[in-house]
C-alpha positions as CSV (number, residue, x, y, z in Angstrom):
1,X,20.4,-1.9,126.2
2,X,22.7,0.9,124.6
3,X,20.1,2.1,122.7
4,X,18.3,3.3,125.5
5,X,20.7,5.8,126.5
6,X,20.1,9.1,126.0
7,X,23.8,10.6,124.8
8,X,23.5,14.1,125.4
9,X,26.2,15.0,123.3
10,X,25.6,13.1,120.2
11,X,22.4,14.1,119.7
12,X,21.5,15.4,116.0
13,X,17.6,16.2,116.6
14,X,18.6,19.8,118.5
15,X,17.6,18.8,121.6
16,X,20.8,19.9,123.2
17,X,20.1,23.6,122.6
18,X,16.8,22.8,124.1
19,X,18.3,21.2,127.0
20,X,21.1,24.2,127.1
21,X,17.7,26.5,127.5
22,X,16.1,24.7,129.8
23,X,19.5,24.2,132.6
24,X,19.3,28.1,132.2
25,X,16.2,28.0,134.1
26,X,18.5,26.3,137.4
27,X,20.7,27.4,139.6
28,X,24.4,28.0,138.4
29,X,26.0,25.5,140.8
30,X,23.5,22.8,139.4
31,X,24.2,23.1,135.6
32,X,27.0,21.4,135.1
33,X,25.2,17.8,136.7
34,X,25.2,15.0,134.0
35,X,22.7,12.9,136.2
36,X,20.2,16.1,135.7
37,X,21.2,17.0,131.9
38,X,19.9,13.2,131.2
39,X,16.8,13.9,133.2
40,X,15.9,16.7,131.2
41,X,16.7,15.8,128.0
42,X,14.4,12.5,128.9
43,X,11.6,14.6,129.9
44,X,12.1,16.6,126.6
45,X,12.2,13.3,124.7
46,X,8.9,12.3,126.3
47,X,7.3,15.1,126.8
48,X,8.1,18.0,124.5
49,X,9.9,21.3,125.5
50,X,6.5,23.3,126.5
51,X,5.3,20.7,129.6
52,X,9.3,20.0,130.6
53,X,9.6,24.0,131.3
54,X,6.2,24.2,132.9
55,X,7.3,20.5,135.1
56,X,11.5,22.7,135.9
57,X,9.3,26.2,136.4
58,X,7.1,24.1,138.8
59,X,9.8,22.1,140.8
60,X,11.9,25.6,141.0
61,X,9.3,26.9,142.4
62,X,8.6,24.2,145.2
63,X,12.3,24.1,146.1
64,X,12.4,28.0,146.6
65,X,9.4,27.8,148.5
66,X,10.8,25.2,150.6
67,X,14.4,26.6,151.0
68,X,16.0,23.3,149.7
69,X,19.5,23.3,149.6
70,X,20.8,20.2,148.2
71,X,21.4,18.8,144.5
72,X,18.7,19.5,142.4
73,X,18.4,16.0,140.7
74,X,17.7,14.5,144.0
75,X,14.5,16.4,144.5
76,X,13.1,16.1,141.3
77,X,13.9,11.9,141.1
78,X,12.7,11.7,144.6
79,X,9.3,12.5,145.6
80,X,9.8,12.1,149.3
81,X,12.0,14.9,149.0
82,X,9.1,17.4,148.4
83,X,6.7,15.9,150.8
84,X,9.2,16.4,153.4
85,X,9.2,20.1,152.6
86,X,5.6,19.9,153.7
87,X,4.2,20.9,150.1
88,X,1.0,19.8,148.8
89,X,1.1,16.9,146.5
90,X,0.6,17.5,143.0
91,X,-2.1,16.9,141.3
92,X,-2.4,14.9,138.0
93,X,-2.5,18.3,136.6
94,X,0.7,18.8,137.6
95,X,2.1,16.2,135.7
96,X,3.9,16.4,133.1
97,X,2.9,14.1,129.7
């Protein structure tokens, strides 16, 4: 099971300093979360760095729009979150992958 941990720090492919550009896309306050760093650098691993900026650009824009305040990793793991801003549902082209 240890090989199917991301390690953010020992990573050789140069995804950190993708991952480094894409946490400048957040809020200050939420850069520094491990829990979301992991996130990221999973969606990048999936998904490539194009769709995971369009996927943060998207979500930033729903949590503006709904004036969440809270941790940033929660809304994105957590889809109840965002119906309970009263948000449309994405569509599946909204999805990222």
């Amino acid at each position: 099971m240890d090989n199917k941990v991301i390690e953010i720090k020992s990573s050789s492919d140069g995804s950190n300093k993708v991952v480094d550009e894409l946490l400048k896309m957040l809020p200050e306050n939420q850069r520094g979360d491990e829990r979301l760093k992991r996130l990221i650098a999973f969606r990048l691993k999936l998904d490539g760095e194009g769709p995971t900026r369009d996927y943060l650009y998207r979500k930033m824009k729903h949590i503006t729009a709904c004036g969440f305040t809270g941790d940033l990793y929660d809304f994105l793991k957590d889809a109840s979150q965002e119906e309970a801003c009263g948000l449309e549902t994405p569509g599946p082209e909204d999805e990222v992958g």
